[in-house]
PLY file of the C-alpha trace (Angstrom):
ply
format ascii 1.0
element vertex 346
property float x
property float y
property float z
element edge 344
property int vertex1
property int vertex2
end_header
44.03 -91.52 56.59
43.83 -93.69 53.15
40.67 -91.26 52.18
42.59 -88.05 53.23
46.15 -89.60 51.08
44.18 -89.80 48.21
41.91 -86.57 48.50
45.33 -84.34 48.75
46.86 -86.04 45.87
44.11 -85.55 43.75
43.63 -82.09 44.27
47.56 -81.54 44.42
48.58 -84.04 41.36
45.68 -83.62 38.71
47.97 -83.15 36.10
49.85 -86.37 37.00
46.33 -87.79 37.17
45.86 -87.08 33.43
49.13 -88.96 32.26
48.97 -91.55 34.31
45.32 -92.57 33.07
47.30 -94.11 30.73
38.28 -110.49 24.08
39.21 -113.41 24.26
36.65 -116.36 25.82
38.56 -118.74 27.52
39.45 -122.71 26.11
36.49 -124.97 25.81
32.11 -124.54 25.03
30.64 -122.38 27.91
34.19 -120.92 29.74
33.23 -117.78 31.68
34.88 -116.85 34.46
32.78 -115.31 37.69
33.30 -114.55 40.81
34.67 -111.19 42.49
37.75 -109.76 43.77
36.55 -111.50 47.51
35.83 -114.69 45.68
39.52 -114.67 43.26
42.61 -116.47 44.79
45.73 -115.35 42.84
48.37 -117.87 42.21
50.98 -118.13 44.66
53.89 -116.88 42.53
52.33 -113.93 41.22
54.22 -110.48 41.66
52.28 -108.22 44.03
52.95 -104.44 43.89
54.77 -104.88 47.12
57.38 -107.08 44.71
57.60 -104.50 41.82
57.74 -101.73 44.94
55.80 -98.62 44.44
58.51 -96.45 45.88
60.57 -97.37 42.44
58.16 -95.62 40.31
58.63 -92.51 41.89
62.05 -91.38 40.06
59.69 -91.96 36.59
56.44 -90.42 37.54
57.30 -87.82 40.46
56.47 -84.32 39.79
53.80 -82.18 38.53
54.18 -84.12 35.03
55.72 -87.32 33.90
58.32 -87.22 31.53
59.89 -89.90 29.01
61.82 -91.93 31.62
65.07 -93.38 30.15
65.07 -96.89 31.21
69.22 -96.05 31.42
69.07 -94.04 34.00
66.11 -95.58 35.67
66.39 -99.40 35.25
64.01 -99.77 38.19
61.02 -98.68 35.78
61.89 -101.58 33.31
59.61 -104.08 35.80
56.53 -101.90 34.69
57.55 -99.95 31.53
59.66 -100.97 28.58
61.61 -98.64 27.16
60.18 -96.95 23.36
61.28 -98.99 20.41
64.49 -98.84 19.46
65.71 -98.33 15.83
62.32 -97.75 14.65
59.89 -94.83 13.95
57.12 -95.48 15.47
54.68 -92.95 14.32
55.65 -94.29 10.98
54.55 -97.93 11.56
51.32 -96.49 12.68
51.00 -94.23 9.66
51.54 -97.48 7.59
48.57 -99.43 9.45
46.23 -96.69 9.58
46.25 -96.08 5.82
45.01 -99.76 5.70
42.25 -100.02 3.48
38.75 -100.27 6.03
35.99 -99.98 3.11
33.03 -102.23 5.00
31.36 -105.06 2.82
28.53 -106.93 3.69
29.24 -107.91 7.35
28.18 -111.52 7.81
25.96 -112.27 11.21
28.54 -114.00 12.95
29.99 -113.18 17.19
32.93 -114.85 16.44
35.93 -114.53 13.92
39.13 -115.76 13.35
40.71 -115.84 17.17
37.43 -117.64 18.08
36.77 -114.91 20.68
33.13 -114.17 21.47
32.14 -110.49 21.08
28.95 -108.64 22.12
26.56 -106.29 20.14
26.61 -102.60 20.78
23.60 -100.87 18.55
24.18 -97.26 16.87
22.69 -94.84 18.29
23.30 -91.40 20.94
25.54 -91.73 24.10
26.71 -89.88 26.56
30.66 -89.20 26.11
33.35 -87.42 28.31
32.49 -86.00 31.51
33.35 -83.27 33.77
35.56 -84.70 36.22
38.93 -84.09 34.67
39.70 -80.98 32.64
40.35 -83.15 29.58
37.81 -85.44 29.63
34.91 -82.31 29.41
33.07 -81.09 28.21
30.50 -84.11 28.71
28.42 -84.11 25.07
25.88 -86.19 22.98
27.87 -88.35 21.21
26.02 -90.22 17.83
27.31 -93.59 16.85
26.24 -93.58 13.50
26.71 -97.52 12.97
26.63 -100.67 15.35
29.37 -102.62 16.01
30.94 -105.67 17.53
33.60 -105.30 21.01
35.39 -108.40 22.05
33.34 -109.06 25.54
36.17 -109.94 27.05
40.12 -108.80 26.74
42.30 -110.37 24.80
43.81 -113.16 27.11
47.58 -114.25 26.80
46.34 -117.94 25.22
44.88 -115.91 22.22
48.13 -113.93 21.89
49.68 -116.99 21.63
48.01 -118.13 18.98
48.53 -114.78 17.14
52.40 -115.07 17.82
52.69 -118.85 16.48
50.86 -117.69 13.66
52.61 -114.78 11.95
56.02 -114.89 14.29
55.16 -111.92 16.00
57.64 -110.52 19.01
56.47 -112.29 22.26
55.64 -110.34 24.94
59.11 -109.64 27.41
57.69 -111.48 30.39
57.59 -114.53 28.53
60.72 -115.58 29.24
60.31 -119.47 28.98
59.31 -118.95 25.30
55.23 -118.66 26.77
53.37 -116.94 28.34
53.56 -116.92 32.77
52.17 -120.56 34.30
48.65 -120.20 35.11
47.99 -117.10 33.06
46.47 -118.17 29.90
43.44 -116.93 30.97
44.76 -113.87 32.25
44.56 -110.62 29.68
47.98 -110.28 27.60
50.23 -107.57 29.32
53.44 -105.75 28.05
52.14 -105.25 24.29
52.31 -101.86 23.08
50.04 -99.78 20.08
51.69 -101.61 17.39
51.19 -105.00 18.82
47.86 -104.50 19.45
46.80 -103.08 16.00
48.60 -106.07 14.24
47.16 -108.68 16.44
43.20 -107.07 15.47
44.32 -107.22 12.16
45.39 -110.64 12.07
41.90 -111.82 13.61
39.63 -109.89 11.23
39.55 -106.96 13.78
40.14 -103.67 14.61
40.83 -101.27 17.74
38.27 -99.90 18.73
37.74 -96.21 18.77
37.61 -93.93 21.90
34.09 -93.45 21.11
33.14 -96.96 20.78
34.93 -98.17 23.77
33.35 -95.83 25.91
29.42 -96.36 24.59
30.74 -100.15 25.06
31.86 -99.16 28.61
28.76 -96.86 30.19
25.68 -97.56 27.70
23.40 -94.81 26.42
22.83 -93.00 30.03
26.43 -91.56 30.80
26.83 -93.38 33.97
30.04 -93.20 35.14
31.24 -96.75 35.84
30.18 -100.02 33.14
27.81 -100.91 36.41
26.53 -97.20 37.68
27.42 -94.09 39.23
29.22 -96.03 43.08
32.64 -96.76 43.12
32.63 -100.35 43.78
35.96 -102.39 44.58
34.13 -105.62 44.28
33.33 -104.95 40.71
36.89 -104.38 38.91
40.17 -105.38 39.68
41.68 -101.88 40.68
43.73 -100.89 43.09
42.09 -100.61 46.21
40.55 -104.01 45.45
44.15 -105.14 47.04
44.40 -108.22 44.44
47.90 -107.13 43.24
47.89 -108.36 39.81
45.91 -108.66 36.70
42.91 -111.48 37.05
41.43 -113.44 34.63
39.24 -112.15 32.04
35.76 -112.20 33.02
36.17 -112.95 37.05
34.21 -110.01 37.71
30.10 -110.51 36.69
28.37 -107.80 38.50
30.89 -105.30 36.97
30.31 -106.22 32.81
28.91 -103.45 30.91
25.77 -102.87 30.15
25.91 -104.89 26.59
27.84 -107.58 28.76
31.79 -106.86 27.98
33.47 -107.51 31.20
37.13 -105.88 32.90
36.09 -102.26 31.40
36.79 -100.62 34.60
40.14 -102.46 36.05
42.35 -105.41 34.92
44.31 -103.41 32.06
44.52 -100.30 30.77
43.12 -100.71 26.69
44.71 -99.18 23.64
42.57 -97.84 21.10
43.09 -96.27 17.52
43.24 -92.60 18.37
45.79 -90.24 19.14
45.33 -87.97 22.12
43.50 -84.86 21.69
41.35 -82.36 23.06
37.65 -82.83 22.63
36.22 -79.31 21.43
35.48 -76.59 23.72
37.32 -78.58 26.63
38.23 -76.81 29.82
41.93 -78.51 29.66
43.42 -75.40 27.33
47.13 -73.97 27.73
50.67 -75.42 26.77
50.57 -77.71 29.61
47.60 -79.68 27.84
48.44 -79.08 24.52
52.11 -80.52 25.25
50.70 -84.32 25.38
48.03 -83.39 22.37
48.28 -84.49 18.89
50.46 -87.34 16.98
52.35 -88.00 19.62
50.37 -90.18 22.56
47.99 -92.76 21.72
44.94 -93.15 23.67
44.33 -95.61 26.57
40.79 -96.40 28.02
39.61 -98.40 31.10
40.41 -98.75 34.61
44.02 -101.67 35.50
44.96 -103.44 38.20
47.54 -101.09 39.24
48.07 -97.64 39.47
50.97 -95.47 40.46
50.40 -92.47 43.36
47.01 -90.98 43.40
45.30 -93.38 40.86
45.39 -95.75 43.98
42.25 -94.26 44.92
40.83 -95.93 41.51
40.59 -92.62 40.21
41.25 -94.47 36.60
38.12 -96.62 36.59
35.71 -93.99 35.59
34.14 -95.14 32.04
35.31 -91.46 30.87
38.92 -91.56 31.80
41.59 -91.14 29.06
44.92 -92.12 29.47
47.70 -91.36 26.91
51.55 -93.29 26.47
53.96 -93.50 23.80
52.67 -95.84 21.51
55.68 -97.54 21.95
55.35 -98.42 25.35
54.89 -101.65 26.87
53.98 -102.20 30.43
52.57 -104.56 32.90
49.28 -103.14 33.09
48.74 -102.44 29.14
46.46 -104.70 27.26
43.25 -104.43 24.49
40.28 -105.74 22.98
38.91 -105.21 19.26
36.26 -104.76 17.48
33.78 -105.52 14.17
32.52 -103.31 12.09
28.88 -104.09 10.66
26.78 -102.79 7.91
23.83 -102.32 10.48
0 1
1 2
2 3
3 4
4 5
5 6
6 7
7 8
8 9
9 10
10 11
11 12
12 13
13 14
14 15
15 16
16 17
17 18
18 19
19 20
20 21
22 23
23 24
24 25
25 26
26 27
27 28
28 29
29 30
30 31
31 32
32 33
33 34
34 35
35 36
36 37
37 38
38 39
39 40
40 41
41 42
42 43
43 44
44 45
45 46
46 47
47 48
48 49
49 50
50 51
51 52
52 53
53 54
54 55
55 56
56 57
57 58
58 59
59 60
60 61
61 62
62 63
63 64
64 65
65 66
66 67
67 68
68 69
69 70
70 71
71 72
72 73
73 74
74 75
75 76
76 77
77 78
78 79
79 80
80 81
81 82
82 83
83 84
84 85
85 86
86 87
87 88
88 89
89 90
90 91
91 92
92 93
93 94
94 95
95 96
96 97
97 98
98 99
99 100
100 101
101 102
102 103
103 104
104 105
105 106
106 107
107 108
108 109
109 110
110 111
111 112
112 113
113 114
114 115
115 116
116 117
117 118
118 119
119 120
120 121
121 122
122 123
123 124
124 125
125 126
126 127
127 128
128 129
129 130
130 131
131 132
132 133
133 134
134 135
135 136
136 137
137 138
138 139
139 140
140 141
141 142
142 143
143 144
144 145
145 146
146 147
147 148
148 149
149 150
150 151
151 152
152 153
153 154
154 155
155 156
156 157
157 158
158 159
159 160
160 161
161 162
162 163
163 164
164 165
165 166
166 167
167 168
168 169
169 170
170 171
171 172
172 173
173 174
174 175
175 176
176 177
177 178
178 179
179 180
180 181
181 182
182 183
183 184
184 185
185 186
186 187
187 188
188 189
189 190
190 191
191 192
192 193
193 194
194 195
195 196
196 197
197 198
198 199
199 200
200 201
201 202
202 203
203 204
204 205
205 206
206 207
207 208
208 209
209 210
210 211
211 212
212 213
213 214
214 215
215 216
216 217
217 218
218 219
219 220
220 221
221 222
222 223
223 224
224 225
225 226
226 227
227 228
228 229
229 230
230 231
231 232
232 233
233 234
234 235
235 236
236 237
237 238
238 239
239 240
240 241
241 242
242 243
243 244
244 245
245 246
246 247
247 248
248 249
249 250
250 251
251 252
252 253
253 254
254 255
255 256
256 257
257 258
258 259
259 260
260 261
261 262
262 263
263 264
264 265
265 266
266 267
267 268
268 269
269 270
270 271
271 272
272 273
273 274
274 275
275 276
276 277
277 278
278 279
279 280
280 281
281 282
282 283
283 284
284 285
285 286
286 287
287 288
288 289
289 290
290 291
291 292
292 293
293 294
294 295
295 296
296 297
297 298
298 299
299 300
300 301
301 302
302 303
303 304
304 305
305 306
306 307
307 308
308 309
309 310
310 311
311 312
312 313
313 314
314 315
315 316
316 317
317 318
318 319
319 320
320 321
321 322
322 323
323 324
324 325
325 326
326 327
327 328
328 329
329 330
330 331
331 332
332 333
333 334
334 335
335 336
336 337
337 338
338 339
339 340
340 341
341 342
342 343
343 344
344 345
């Protein structure tokens, strides 16, 4: 019956499919998390989705497309989804970061920068990008990375955030309501940080987002496979969904399902901002008003698979390597989180 609820909806709710889509190493020498989702025991006073209730996001992402909620009239959503920023344009803060100044100097041979995060080594060279599962993510193409660069191998974890925010006084995160971060969940990947907070904590570590493009030759390698592990749909391998864990896990508990340059959580955990906006890729078979509606400066770009999804994405429809998932840049929600990256000269 579970393989027949999910089949209908994603036939029926493709378009909801589409919007819905949407590192930091841990303290001390030789901290890497393993194990699987079998293996992982979540704290005891974690929220599960039956606690945040799955029914409640209904009256924000019913219908054939999800509109802006407005957390007034919906104050159920506000567990999952803060409301856009108030009292600030945020295209405009994004204009003002992106016209930072990114000339590239002589990169120095180093896998770990300011936040003391170790990263892993993705070459230049021709991927596979985009696929032909979802009208927006075709057509699948050759894709040419003309330099190599440096992705945090694992996301950035709420102790590193911490850092960041003690450091410059950024805003904390609104589920750290002691003044920290959750008990238990330093190792955990930071949640409830929107475009903004993302760029600005890359920035303050020597980093950058990454782009779609380099996420996803990060994610699936040179071959175009269609998870970071293969072409199976694995549970075992990401925190997703139908892996039934309920909550975000920390960063690296998942070995068999790291990339194929060794970054780890690319296909569940959080959902991961990068730079661009949303748009087409050329000759895509998503054309019409209902696709261009979401296109341009208006949605940034989320990649990767999360712990939770709402309706059909239960199925783990959102851990393909190729999906693209698009908010508000303003948004901030309990399955939203990032990892940077380092330019080199190479």
């Amino acid at each position: 019956m579970k393989v027949k609820y999910c089949l209908i909806l994603l036939i029926s709710l493709i378009p909801l499919t589409l919007l819905l889509s949407p590192q930091g190493r841990g303290e001390g020498e030789g901290f890497v998390p393993k194990g699987n989702a079998a293996a992982y025991e979540p704290p005891s006073n974690h929220r599960t989705n039956e606690d945040i209730s799955i029914k409640d996001c209904r009256g924000c992402h019913d219908g054939v497309y999800r509109e802006r909620f407005d957390p007034l009239k919906n104050p159920e959503c506000s567990d999952c989804h803060t409301p856009p920023s108030q009292g600030i344009n945020v295209v405009s803060e994004i204009k003002k970061r992106e016209g930072v100044d990114r000339r590239k100097g002589k990169e120095p041979n180093v896998l770990k920068l300011k936040d003391d995060v170790e990263m892993v080594y993705v070459p230049e060279g021709e991927f596979i990008m985009g696929s032909e599962r979802m009208p927006d993510e075709s057509p699948a193409h050759a894709a040419y990375m003309k330099k190599a660069f440096y992705i945090d191998k694992y996301e950035v974890t709420n102790e590193r955030y911490e850092k960041f925010v003690n450091e410059t006084g950024h805003r904390k995160p609104i589920n750290w309501i002691t003044g920290t971060y959750p008990e238990g969940k330093g190792k955990h990947p930071v949640v409830f940080v929107n475009w903004v907070d993302a760029f600005d904590y890359c920035k303050w570590a020597g980093k950058r987002l990454p782009t779609e493009a380099e996420w996803e030759k990060a994610a699936r390698g040179e071959d175009g496979r269609s998870f970071p592990w293969g072409d199976a749909l694995d549970p075992k391998k990401a925190n997703m969904p139908i892996s039934k864990i309920g909550d975000t896990t920390p960063i690296g508990s998942f070995e068999a399902g790291k990339s194929p340059y060794g970054a780890y959580d690319m296909a569940g955990n959080v959902y991961e901002w990068v730079e661009d906006w949303y748009y087409l890729y050329p000759n895509s078979r998503a054309k019409g008003r209902d696709f261009q509606k979401y296109a341009g400066e208006k949605n940034k770009i989320l990649k990767g698979g999360s712990w939770y999804d709402c309706l059909a994405y239960e199925c783990g429809l959102s851990a393909f390597t190729s999906n693209r998932a698009f908010f508000d840049p303003s948004i901030r929600n309990n399955s939203f989180g990032f990892r940077c990256v380092k330019s080199t000269d190479r």
